[in-house]
N, C-alpha and C positions, 0 to 999 in steps of 0.2 A: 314766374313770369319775368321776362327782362322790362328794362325800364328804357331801354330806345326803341324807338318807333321805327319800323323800316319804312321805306318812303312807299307812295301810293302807285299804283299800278298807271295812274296817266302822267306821272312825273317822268315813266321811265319810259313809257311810250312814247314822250317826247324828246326825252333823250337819245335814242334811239332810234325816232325817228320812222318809229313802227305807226303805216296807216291800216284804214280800212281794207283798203286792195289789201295789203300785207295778210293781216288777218283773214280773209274771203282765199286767199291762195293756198295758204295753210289745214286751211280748214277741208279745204279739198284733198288735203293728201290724210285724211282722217283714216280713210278706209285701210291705205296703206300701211300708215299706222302701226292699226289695229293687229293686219294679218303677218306684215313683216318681222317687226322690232323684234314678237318672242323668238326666232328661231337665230334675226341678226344680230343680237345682243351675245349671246354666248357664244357662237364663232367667232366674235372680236376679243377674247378671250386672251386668245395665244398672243395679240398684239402687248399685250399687259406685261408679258414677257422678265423685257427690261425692269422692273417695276415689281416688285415680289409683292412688296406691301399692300399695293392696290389692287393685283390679282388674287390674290390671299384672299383678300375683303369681296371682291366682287361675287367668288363662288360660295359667298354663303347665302343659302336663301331668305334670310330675312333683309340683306342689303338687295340685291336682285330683283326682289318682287317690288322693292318702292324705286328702284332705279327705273325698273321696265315702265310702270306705271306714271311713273313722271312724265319720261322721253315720248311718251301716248298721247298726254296732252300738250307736251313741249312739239311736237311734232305737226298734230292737230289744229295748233292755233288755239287750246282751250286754256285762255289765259284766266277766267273768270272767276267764281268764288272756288274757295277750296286750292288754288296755286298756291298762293302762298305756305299752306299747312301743306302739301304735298313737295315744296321745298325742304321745310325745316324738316318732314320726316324724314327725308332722303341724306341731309346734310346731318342730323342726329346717329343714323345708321353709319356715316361714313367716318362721324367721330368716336363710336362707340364700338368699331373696329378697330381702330386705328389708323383708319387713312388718312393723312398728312392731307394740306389743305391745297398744296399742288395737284396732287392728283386728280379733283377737280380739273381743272383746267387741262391736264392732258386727256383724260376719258370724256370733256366735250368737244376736243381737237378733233381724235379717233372716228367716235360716233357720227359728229357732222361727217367727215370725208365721208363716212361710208354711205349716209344718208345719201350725200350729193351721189356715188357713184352707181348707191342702187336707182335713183330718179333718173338716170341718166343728164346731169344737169352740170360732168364735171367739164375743164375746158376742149375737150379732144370732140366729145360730142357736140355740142356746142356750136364748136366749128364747125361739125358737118352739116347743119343745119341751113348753111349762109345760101342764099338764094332770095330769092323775088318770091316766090312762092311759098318759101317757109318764116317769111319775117314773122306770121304772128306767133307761132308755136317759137321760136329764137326767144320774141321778147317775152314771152311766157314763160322759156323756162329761164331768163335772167333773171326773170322777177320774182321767179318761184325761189330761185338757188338766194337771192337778194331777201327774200323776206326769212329764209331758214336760216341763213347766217346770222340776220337781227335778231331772231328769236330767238339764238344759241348763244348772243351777247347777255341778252336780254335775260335769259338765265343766267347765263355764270354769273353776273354780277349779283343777283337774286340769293344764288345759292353760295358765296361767296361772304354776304352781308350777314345771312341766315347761319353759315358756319362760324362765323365769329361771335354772334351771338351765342351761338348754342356752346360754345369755347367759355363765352363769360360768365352763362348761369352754371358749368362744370367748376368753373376758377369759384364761382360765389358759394354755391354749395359746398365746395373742397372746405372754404374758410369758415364757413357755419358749420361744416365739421368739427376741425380745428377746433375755433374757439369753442366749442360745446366740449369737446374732450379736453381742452384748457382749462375751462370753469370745474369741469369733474375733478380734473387732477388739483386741483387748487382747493376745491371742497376736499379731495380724499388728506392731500397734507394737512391743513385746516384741521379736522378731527385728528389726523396723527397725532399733529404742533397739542392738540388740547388733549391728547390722551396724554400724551407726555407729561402735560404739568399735572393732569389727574397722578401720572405714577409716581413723577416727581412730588407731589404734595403728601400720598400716602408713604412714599417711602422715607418722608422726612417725621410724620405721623408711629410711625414702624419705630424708625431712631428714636422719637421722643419716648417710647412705652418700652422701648429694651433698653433704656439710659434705667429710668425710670425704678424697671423690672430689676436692674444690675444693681441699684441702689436702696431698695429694698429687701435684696438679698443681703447684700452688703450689713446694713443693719441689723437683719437677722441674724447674720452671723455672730455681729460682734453681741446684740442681746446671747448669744447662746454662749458664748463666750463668758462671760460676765456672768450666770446664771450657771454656768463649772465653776469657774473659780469660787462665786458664792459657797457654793458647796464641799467643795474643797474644804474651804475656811471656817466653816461651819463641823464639818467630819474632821480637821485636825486636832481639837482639843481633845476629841472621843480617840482619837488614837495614839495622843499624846499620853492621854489617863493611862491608859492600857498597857503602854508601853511600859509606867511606870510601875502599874503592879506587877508587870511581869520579873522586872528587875527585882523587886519587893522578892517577890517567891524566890529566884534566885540567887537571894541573898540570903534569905533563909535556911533555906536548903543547904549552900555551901557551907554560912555558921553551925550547921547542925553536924552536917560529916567533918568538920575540923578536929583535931586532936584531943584540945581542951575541951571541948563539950564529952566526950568520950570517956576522958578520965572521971569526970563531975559527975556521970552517969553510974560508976562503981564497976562491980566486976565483970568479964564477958558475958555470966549465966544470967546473973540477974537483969528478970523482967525491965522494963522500961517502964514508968509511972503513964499510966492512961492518959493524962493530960498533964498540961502545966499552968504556972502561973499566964504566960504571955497567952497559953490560947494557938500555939502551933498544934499544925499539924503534923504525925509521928513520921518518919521518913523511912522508908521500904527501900531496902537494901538492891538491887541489881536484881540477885538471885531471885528476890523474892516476887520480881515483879515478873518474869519467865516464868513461873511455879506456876500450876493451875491453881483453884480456886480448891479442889479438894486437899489439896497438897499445904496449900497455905491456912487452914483449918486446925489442921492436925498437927503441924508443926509449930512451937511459937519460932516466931523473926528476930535474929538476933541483931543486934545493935552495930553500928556501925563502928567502927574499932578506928 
């Protein structure tokens, strides 16, 4: 709903200058009207011509049927309830096509002429009228052409005030638009702006647990670390021992095949004493160790020379 008031139907009456006679004259051409306007409305058509925009507009029938319907009572004289809503429908139709707000004013140029020249009321006939005998029907139809002219002011400026309006609830609506997809788009960043510091705040959450994560490995490393080496330190004196016996046996071994043990032993044939005082063991010659098991039985093992 707009919030300006269009002015009252006897404001403009007196603006214009519209009487009773005016009215009572008008009304008489109802009938006319009724029968003419649908067939002289689309033959004024071609006049539109010049004017793409507002012939575009005229042939569709949702524009046409409220235009006809107007120019009915605009014609009639039926200024009464209901004109005013049969403006602003007419002037909503002609905005919701795209007719420019002049066009207006040329398609009530048109219409009157043709009006006047179907009533026979234009200046040629007129003239023919002048006589003693035809003064009353003369002043009848000056006053007929005279009140259909005020009634064609009397509209435009009607559908004129009504187009500007219906201009401003388009303009107010457009902004209620707007700002309604303003407040969405400022809500939709709004939660972007807040998911962000949600990502931002888990991904700072993320870093804390993989620092965290990197330094309890860390640790564990170096526990595993320290936990070989323990052991290491622990198994080096067992392989230190070992080492040493080994040496031990091959030392032994080597004093046994030496020269002088050989002599001390006596001659090549003779046996070698079972055991000795130290507690070695007897040392098996090369051969003897190649030998099978039957072979080494039956043979005694001679001594190492």
């Amino acid at each position: 709903m707009t919030t300006k008031t269009i002015a009252g139907q006897e404001h403009r009456f007196r603006a214009f200058q519209i009487s009773e006679r005016d009215l009572a004259l008008l009304a008489a051409l109802a009938g006319f009207a009724r029968e003419r306007l649908p067939s002289l409305l689309p033959q004024l058509h071609e006049q539109f011509a010049p004017w793409p925009e507002i012939a575009k507009a005229l042939s569709q029938p949702q524009v046409h049927e409220r235009r006809l319907a107007h120019w009915i009572r605009l014609a009639s004289g039926d200024f009464g309830e209901g004109f005013t809503e049969s403006a602003r429908s007419l002037a909503t139709a002609f905005h919701e096509h795209g007719v420019p707000i002049y066009a207006v004013v040329i398609c009530h140029g048109i219409v009157v002429n043709a009006l006047i020249a179907e009533l026979g009321l234009d200046q040629r006939r007129l003239t023919s009228l002048s006589g003693r005998w035809r003064r009353t029907r003369l002043d009848t139809g000056i006053a007929t052409r005279a009140a259909l002219s005020k009634a064609a002011q009397f509209d435009l400026e009607l559908l004129l005030e009504t187009y500007a309006l219906v201009e401003q609830d388009r303009r107010d609506a457009t902004r209620r638009q707007i700002e309604a997809f303003e407040g969405t788009v400022r809500d939709v960043v709004s939660a972007v702006g807040s998911g962000a510091v949600k990502v931002e705040s888990l991904a700072a959450t993320m870093e804390a647990v993989v620092g965290e994560t990197s330094a309890q490995a860390f640790k564990a490393v170096r526990t595993a670390d320290d936990a070989s080496s323990n052991v290491s330190n622990v198994a080096a004196p067992r392989r230190c021992r070992r080492c040493r016996r080994r040496l031990a046996r091959r030392s032994r071994r080597s004093n046994a095949s030496s020269p002088s043990s050989a002599r001390s032993a006596g001659s090549p044939r003779s046996s070698p004493p079972a055991s000795t005082s130290s507690g070695l063991r007897r040392r098996r010659s090369p051969a003897a160790r190649i030998r099978p098991r039957w072979a080494r039985r039956r043979m005694p093992m001679r001594s190492a020379s």
